[in-house]
BAVOPA-53101 format. One line per 2 residues: their letters; for each residue x, y, z of C-alpha. Coordinates in steps of 0.1 Angstrom, whole numbers. Example, Ala and Ser with C-alpha at 12.3 -4.5 7.8 and 13.67 -1.06 7.14 Angstrom:
<sites>
as> 123 -45 78 | 137 -11 71
</sites>
This chain:
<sites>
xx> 1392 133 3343 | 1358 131 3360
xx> 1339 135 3324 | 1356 108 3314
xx> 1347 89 3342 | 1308 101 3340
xx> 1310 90 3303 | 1327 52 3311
xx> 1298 51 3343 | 1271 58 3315
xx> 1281 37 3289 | 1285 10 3316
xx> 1250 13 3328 | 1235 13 3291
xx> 1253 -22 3286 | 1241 -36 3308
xx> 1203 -22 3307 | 1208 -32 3270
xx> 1213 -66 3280 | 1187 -92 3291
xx> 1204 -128 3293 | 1184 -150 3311
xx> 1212 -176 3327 | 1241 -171 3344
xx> 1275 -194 3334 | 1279 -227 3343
xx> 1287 -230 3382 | 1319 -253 3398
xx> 1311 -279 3411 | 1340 -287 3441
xx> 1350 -314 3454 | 1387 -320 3471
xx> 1404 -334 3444 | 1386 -320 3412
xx> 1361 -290 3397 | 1340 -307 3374
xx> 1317 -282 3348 | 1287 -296 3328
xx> 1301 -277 3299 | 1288 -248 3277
xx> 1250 -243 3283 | 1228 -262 3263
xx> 1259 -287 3260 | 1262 -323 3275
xx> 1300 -320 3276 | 1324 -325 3306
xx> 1352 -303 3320 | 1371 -322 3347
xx> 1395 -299 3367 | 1423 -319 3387
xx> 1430 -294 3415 | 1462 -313 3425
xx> 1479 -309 3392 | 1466 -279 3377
xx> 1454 -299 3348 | 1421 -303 3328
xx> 1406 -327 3307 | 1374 -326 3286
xx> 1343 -352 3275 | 1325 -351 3247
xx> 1294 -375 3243 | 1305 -401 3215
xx> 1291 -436 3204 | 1264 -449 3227
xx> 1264 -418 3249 | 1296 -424 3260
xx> 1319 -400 3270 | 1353 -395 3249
xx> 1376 -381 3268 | 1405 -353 3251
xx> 1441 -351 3267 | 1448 -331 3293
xx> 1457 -299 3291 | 1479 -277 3319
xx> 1460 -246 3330 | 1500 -233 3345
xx> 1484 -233 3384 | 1484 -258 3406
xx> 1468 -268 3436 | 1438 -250 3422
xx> 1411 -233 3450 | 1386 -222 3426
xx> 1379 -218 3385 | 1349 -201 3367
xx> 1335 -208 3330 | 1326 -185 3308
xx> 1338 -160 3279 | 1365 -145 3296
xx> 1389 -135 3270 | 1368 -138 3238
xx> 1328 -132 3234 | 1328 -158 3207
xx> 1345 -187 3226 | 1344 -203 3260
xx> 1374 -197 3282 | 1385 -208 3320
xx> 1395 -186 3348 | 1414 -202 3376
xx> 1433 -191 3414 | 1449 -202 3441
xx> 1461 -176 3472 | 1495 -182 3468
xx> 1495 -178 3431 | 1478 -145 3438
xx> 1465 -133 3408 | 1439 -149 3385
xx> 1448 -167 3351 | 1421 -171 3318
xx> 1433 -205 3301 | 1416 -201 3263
xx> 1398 -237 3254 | 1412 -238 3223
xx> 1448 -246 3230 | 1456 -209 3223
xx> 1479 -190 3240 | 1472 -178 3273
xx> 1471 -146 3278 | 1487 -126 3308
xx> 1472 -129 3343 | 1451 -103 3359
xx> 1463 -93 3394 | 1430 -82 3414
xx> 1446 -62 3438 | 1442 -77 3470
xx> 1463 -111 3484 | 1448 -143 3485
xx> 1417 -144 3458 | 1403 -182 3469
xx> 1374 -182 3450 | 1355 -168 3416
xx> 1323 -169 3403 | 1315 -153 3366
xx> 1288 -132 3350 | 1279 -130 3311
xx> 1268 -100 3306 | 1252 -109 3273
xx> 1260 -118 3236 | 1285 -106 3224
xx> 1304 -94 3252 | 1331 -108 3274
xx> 1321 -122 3311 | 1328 -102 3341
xx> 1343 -125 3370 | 1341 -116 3409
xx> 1369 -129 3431 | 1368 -134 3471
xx> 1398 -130 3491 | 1408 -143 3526
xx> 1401 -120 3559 | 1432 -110 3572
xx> 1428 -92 3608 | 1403 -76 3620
xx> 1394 -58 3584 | 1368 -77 3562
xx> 1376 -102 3538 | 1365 -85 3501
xx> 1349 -94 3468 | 1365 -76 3438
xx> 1340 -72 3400 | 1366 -72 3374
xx> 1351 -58 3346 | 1355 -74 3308
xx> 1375 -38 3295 | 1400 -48 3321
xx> 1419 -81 3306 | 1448 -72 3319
xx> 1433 -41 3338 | 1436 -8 3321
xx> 1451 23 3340 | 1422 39 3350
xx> 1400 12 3355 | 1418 -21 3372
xx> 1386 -31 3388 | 1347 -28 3385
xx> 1343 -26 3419 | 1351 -39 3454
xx> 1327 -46 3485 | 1338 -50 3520
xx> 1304 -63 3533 | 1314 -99 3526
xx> 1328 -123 3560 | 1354 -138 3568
xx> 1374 -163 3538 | 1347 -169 3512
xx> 1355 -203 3501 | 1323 -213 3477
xx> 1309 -189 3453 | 1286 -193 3428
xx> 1265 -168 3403 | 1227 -171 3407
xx> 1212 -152 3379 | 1216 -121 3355
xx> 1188 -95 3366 | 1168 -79 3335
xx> 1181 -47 3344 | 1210 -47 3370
xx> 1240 -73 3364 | 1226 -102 3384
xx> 1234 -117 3422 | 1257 -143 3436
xx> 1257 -165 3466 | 1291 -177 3487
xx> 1296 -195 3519 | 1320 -177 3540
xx> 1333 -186 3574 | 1320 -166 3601
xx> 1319 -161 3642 | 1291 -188 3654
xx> 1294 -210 3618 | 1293 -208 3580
xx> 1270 -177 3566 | 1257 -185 3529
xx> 1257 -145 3517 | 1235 -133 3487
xx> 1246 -100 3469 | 1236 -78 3440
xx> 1258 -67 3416 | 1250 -36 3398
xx> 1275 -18 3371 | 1293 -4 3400
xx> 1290 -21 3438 | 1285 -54 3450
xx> 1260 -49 3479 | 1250 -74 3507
xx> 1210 -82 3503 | 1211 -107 3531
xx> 1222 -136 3546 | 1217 -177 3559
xx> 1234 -177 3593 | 1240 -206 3619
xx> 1252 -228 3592 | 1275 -256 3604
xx> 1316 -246 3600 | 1318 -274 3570
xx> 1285 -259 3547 | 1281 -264 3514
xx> 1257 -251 3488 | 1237 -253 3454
xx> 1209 -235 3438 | 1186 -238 3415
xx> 1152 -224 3400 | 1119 -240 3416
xx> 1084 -239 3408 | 1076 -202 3428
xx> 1111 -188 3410 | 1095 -200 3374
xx> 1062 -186 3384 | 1083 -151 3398
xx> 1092 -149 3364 | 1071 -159 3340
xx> 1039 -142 3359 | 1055 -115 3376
xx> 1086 -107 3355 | 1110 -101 3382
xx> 1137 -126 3392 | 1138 -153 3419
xx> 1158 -183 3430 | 1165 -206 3458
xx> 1194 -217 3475 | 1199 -253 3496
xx> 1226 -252 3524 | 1241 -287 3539
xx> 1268 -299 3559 | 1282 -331 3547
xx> 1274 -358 3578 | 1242 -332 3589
xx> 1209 -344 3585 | 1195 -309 3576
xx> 1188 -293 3543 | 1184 -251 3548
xx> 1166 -234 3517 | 1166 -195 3512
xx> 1151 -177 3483 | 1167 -148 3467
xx> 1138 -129 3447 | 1132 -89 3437
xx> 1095 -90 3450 | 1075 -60 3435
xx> 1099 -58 3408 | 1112 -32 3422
xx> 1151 -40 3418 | 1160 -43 3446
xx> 1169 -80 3460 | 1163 -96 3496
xx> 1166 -125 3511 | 1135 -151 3522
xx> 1138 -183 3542 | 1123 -209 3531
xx> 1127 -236 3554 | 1150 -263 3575
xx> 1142 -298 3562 | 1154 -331 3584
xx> 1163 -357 3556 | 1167 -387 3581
xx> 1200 -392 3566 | 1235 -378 3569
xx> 1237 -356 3534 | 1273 -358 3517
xx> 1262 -335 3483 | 1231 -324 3470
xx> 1224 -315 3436 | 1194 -300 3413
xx> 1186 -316 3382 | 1163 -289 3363
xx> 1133 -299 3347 | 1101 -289 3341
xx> 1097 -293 3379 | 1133 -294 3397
xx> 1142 -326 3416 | 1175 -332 3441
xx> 1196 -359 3436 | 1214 -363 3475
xx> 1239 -384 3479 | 1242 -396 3520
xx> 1277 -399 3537 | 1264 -425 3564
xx> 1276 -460 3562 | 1249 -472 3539
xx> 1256 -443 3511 | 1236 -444 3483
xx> 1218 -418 3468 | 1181 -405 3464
xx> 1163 -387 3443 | 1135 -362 3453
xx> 1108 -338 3440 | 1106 -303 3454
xx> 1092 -274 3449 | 1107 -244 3469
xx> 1075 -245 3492 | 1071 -275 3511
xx> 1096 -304 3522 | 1111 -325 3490
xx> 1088 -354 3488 | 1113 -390 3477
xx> 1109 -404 3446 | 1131 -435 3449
xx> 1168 -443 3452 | 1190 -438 3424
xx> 1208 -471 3415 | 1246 -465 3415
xx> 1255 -502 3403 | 1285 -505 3435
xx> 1295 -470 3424 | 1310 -450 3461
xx> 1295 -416 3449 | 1312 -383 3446
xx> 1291 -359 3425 | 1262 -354 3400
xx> 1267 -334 3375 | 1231 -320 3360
xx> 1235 -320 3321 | 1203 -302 3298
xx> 1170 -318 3296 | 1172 -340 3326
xx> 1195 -359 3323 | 1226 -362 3349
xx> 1259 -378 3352 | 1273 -398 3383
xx> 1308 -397 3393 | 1323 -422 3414
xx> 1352 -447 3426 | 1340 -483 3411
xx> 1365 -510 3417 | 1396 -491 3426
xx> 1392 -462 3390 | 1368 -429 3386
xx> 1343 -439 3364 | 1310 -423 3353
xx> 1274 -431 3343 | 1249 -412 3324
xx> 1214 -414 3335 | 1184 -406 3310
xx> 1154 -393 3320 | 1121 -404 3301
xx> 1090 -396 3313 | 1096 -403 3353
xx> 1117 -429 3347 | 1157 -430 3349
xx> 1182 -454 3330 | 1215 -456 3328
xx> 1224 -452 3292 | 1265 -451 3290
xx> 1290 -461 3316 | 1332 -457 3316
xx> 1360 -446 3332 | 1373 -410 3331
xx> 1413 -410 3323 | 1437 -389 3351
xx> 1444 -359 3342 | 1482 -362 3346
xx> 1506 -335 3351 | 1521 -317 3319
xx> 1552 -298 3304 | 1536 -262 3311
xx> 1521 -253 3276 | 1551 -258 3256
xx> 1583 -277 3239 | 1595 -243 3222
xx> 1602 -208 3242 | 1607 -175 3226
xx> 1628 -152 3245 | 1635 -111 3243
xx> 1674 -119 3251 | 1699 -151 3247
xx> 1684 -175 3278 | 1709 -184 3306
xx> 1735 -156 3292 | 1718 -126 3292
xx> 1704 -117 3330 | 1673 -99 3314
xx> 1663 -128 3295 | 1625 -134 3298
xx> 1602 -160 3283 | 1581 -139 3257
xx> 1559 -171 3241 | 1552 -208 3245
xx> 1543 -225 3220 | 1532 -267 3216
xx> 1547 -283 3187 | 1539 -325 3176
xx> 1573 -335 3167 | 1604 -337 3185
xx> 1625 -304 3176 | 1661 -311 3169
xx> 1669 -274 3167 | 1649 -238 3169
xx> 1662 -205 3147 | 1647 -170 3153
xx> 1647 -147 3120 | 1622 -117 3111
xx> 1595 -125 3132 | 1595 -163 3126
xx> 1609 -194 3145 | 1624 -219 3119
xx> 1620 -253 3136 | 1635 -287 3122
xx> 1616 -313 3137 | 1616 -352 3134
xx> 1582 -368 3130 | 1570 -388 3156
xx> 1559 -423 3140 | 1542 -433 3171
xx> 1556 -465 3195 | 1566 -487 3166
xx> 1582 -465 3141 | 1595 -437 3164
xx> 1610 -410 3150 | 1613 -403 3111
xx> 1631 -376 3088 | 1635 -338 3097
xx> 1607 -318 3090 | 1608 -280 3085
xx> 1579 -256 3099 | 1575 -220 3108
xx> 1562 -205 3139 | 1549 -169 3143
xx> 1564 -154 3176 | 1563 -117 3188
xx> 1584 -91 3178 | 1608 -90 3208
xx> 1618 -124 3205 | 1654 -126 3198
xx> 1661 -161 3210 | 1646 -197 3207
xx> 1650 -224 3228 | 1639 -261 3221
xx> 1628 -274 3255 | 1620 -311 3258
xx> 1650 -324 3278 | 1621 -341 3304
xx> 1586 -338 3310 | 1596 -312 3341
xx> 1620 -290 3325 | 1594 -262 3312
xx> 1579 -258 3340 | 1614 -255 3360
xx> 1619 -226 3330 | 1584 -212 3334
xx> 1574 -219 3370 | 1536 -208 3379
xx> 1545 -180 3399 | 1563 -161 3361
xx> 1548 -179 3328 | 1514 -159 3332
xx> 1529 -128 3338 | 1569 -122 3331
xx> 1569 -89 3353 | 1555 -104 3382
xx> 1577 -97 3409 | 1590 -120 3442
xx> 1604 -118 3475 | 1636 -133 3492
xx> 1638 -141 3532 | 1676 -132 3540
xx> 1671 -159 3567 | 1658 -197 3558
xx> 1631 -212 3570 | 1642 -229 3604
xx> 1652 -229 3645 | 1677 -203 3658
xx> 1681 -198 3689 | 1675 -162 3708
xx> 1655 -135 3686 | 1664 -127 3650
xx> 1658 -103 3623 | 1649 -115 3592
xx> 1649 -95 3561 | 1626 -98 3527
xx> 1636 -78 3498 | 1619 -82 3459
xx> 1639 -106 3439 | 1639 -82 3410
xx> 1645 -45 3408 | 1619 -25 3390
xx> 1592 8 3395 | 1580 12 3427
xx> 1585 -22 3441 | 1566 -31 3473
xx> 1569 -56 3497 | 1538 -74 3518
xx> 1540 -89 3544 | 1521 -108 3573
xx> 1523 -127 3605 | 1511 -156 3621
xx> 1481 -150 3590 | 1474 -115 3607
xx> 1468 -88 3586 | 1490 -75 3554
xx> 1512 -48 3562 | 1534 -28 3535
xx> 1570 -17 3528 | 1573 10 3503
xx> 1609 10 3503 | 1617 -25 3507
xx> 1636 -44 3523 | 1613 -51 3553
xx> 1629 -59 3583 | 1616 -79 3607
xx> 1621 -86 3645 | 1616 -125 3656
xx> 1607 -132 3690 | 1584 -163 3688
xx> 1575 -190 3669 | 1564 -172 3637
xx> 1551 -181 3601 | 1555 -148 3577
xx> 1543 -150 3543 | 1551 -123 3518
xx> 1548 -109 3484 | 1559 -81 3459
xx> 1543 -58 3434 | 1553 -31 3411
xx> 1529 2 3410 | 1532 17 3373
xx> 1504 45 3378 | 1492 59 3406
xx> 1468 93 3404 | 1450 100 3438
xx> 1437 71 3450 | 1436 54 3414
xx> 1465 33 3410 | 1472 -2 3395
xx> 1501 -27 3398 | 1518 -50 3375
xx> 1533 -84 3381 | 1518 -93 3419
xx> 1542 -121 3425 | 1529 -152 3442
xx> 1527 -158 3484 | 1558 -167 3497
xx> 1563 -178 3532 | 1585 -191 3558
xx> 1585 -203 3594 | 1608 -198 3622
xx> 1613 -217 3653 | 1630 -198 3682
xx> 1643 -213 3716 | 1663 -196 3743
xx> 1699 -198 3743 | 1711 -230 3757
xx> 1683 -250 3742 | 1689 -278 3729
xx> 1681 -267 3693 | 1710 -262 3671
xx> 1720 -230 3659 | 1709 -220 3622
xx> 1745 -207 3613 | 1761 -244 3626
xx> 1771 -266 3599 | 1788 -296 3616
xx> 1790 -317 3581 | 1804 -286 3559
xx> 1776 -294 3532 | 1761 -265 3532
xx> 1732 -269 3549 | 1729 -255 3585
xx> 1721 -284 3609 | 1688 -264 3619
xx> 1680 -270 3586 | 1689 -307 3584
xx> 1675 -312 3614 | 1638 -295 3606
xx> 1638 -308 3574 | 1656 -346 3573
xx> 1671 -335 3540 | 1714 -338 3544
xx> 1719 -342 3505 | 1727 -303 3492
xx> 1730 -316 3455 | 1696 -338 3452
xx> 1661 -325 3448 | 1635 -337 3472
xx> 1602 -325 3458 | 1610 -325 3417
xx> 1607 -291 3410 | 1639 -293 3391
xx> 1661 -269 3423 | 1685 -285 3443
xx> 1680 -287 3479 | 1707 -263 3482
xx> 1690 -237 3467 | 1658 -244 3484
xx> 1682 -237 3517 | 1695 -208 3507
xx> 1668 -191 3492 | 1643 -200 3520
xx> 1616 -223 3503 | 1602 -254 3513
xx> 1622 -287 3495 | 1592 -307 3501
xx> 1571 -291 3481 | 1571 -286 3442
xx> 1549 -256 3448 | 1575 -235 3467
xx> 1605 -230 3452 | 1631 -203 3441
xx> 1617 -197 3408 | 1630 -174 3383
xx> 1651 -142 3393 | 1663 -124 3359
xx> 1689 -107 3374 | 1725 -123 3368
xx> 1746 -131 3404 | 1770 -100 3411
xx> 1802 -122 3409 | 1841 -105 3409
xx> 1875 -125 3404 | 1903 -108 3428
xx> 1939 -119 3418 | 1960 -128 3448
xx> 1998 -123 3451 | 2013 -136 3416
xx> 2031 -165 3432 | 2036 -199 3421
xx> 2011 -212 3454 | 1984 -187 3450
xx> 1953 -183 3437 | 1923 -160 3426
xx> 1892 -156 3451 | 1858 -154 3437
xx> 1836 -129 3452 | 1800 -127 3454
xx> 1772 -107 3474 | 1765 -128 3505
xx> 1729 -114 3509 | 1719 -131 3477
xx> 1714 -164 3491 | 1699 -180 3458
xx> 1730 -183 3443 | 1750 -217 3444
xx> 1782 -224 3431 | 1793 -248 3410
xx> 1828 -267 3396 | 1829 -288 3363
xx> 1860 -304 3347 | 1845 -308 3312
xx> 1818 -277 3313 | 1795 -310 3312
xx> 1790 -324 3350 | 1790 -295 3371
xx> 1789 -306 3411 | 1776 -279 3436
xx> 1803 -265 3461 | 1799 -270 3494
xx> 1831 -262 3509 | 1861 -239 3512
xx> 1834 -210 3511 | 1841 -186 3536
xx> 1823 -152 3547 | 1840 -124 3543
xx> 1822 -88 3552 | 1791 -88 3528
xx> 1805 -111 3500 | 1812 -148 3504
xx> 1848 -158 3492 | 1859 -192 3476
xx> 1899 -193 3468 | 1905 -210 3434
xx> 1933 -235 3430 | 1956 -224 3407
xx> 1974 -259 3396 | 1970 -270 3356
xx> 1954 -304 3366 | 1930 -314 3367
xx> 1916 -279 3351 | 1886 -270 3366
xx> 1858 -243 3357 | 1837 -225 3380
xx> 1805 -210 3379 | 1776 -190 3402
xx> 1738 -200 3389 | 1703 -198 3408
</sites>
């Protein structure tokens, strides 16, 4: 065991002492509604992230320098914190890697179209935000991701190494540093080090204000070379190469860059220079200098040239932006405003050679201009709008499953796949999905005759299942928290979101059964404790927010272990009062709908069958299963296993009838009645408790018939 771990060390190191790439990947730019990337280097393309929907669109320079925008594509996460560019998942092509906390794990969207592949869970809760490494041709990028401080422990920064799409057994991570603050919530890769893997740069939030933090990154640590402290709660930064970090490198041969600091509605600009003086490897930290701009800054950006200039936009009434020579020495010295033609400014976006883009409301629509530089002039060359990215079917109209969807309790989605046509049907047979299609003749003709196509899907597919009932349904099928990785596990709270009165104890159990499942959990955003034999009961006291979430260990070997399927975050908040408040009870239901008035009366939803948010679950099962109905983001997702249901015959008499039976504790099942197996109507009375199992009597008249059934 430890050759083979001196062996995989040494190979490491030659890799990347083999390796001399001179540019790290393109860096995020974040704003609070999108993450926009200048495109491959050496490209003038756009890649427009809307964080909102989870959804990307893409601009390719056209006619006139225009931009020609693509359609958008869904990356399967929403409410995005943070994505990274570079060759994740292929060392040929040019792939995304995106996060949010709740989601929990990381997911690599292929810009192709191509299939996704699975997600990479990092090992730690919460990863906000990545930055990503090349570490040279032909090899795929290494990406770092920063997690949220929870308690008094430090936040961390986890190197997942390019071996480890999905993680392999021995190796899950590259490394992990502790020496990071608290919530890193900007990150950014500097540069790639001749020798060593490179350095990157994040704002973290910290006691006294925002720290900007520089680290190394060698094959194996991530280690802390210094930091910008005193930096306002709300700090932002860029960085760049200056006219001492070209000369550091070109005369010297050792690597150097500098780093501005801002708070949006501060007057101050902060520089700090990274730089391996002496070339001796070894990385540290130099401030430059605090500038007073005379303006409030909103964004600043560097536009690389021969000598680097800023373009700052200002957030004070007049707005506007500026454009300015600097060095890395000595103040930046104005050159003139930048003309934004009524354009309200919200990020530049440096392309190769000079050249930037402006992005900006202009009467009521985003909209963009290029600006050309020639000589030390500036002209606008191309101006349009950029389309909204709007929110898509997640990645498919056709899912391959290993068992017969909605009948068999194991069935999981094994494939999406996008098809052009609209599919009137969908056969599995020897490794192939026989589709009959009808082709779409646009908004005139509409649809034409049935065409036949074949689809390659994987070998455990058994079942297919044409999916285009509405533009929501896939991703009710395939929420976020499962398409990217079917094992990933989930929690349940045995008690709703809500006010009770008096103390409680709440329970939270994995939704699935599996290996080794673990539950984790945390209070009032304190730190993550663990149950290794779930469930994990807790006492309520107080008004109390606990989030949670569930994993599966496969291997485990001393402290080497990995996990499969880290489900998303999960979390729920409960209001307590002292008996004879007036706050209703959680058990009352003075309606008989189902819905306890605590709930009703938290929430303002009294409708059990409707859906409030649009995530395709009734607010029922939002009640029972403890998730929040206003939001599309939490809900019950998908739990494989089928509800344990039993039919007990009564006394064979003319009046009675036969009770169905089903496990009270599982409180995402609802049950429904139908008269034509059509229109089923969800159940909300005549449901009685009855020890653990909740008990509805069945009429037992001949009409009207009526069917029943139990479905999450």
């Amino acid at each position: 065991m430890k050759l083979h771990l001196l062996l995989l060390f040494l190979l490491f190191t030659a890799l990347a002492q083999a390796q001399r790439p001179a540019n790290a990947p393109p860096a995020a730019n974040i704003s609070r509604d999108r993450i926009i990337f200048s495109g491959a280097p050496g490209t003038n393309d756009l890649l427009i992230i809307n964080r909102s929907s989870g959804t990307f669109i893409t601009g390719t320079p056209g006619v006139g320098n225009a931009f020609d925008w693509s359609e958008a594509t869904n990356l399967g996460v929403s409410s995005i914190d943070s994505a990274a560019l570079a060759h994740f998942i292929d060392a040929g092509a040019w792939s995304l890697a995106v996060t949010n906390a709740s989601f929990n794990r990381v997911q690599y969207v292929p810009l192709d179209g191509s299939e996704p592949p699975a997600s990479v869970d990092p090992i730690a809760p919460e990863p906000v935000t990545l930055a990503a490494f090349d570490t040279g041709p032909g090899q795929t990028s290494t990406f770092v991701a920063g997690f949220k401080k929870a308690g008094p422990t430090a936040a961390t920064l986890i190197a997942i190494h390019p071996g480890g799409f999905p993680p392999t057994i021995f190796f899950p991570d590259l490394w992990s540093s502790d020496e990071v603050g608290a919530n890193p919530r900007q990150s950014r890769p500097l540069y790639l080090h001749p020798v060593y893997n490179g350095a990157m740069a994040c704002i973290t939030d910290a006691v006294g204000g925002s720290q900007l933090q520089f680290f190394q990154l060698t094959i194996n640590a991530g280690t802390l070379r210094g930091s910008l402290t005193g930096l306002p709660a709300n700090a932002e930064f860029t960085a760049g190469q200056f006219d001492q970090d070209l000369e550091d490198i070109t005369v010297n041969s050792f690597r150097s860059t500098t780093s501005l600091a801002w708070s949006p509605t501060d007057n101050f600009l902060r520089a700090a220079r990274l730089t391996d003086a002496n070339n001796s490897g070894t990385l540290h930290v130099v401030s430059v200098g605090s500038y007073n701009m005379g303006r409030p800054i909103k964004s600043v950006r560097i536009i690389e040239e021969t000598a680097s200039r800023l373009v700052i936009a200002w957030a004070d009434a007049a707005g506007g932006a500026s454009l300015y020579d600097y060095d890395g020495r000595v103040a930046p010295v104005l050159v003139g405003p930048v003309d934004l033609d009524g354009m309200d400014l919200d990020d530049v976006i440096p392309l190769p050679g000079g050249d930037f883009i402006l992005i900006g409301d202009r009467n009521g629509s985003l909209a963009y201009d290029r600006i050309h530089r020639s000589g030390n002039s500036y002209t606008r060359i191309a101006t349009g709008s950029i389309p909204t990215a709007p929110a898509k079917p997640l990645y498919s109209n056709i899912i391959a499953f290993n068992g017969e969807p909605f009948v068999s309790p194991n069935a999981k989605p094994v494939a999406r796949k996008r098809v052009p046509d609209w599919t009137t049907n969908a056969a599995y047979a020897a490794g192939n999905i026989t589709l009959s299609s009808l082709l779409d003749g646009g908004t005139t003709a509409g649809l034409g005759n049935a065409q036949p196509a074949m689809l390659a899907v994987p070998g455990t597919t058994t079942h297919a299942l044409p999916n285009q009932i509405d533009s929501a349904t896939s991703i009710t099928l395939l929420d976020a928290a499962n398409v990217a990785n079917q094992t990933a596990a989930d929690v349940i709270f045995s008690h709703p979101s809500g006010s009770y009165q008096g103390p409680l104890t709440i329970q939270i159990k994995p939704a699935q059964s599996g290996i080794g499942p673990i539950v984790y959990y945390q209070l009032d955003g304190g730190e993550w404790n663990y149950v290794p034999s779930p469930p994990a009961r807790i006492e309520i006291t107080s008004n109390t927010t606990v989030r949670a979430y569930a994993t599966h260990i496969v291997f485990s070997f001393g402290n080497i272990f990995t996990t499969t399927g880290q489900g998303p975050i999960r979390s729920a908040t409960y209001t307590t009062a002292t008996p004879g408040s007036p706050q209703v009870a959680a058990n009352t239901d003075a309606n008989s709908n189902g819905l306890s008035d605590a709930w009703e009366q938290l929430t303002g939803i009294t409708d059990p069958g409707g859906d409030t948010d649009g995530d395709g679950f009734l607010n029922l099962q939002e009640h029972n299963f403890g998730t929040d109905p206003g939001s599309s983001s939490s809900n019950p997702g998908i739990v494989a296993q089928a509800p344990n249901l039993n039919v007990v015959n009564t006394l064979p008499t003319a009046s009675s009838s036969a009770e169905l039976r089903w496990d009270a504790s599982d409180t995402a099942v609802v049950l429904e009645s139908s008269n034509d197996m059509q229109i089923w109507t969800v159940v909300t009375t005549g449901i009685v408790r009855s020890g653990g199992d909740n008990v509805f009597s069945m009429p037992t008249k001949l009409a009207p018939r009526s069917f029943y059934r139990l479905r999450r």
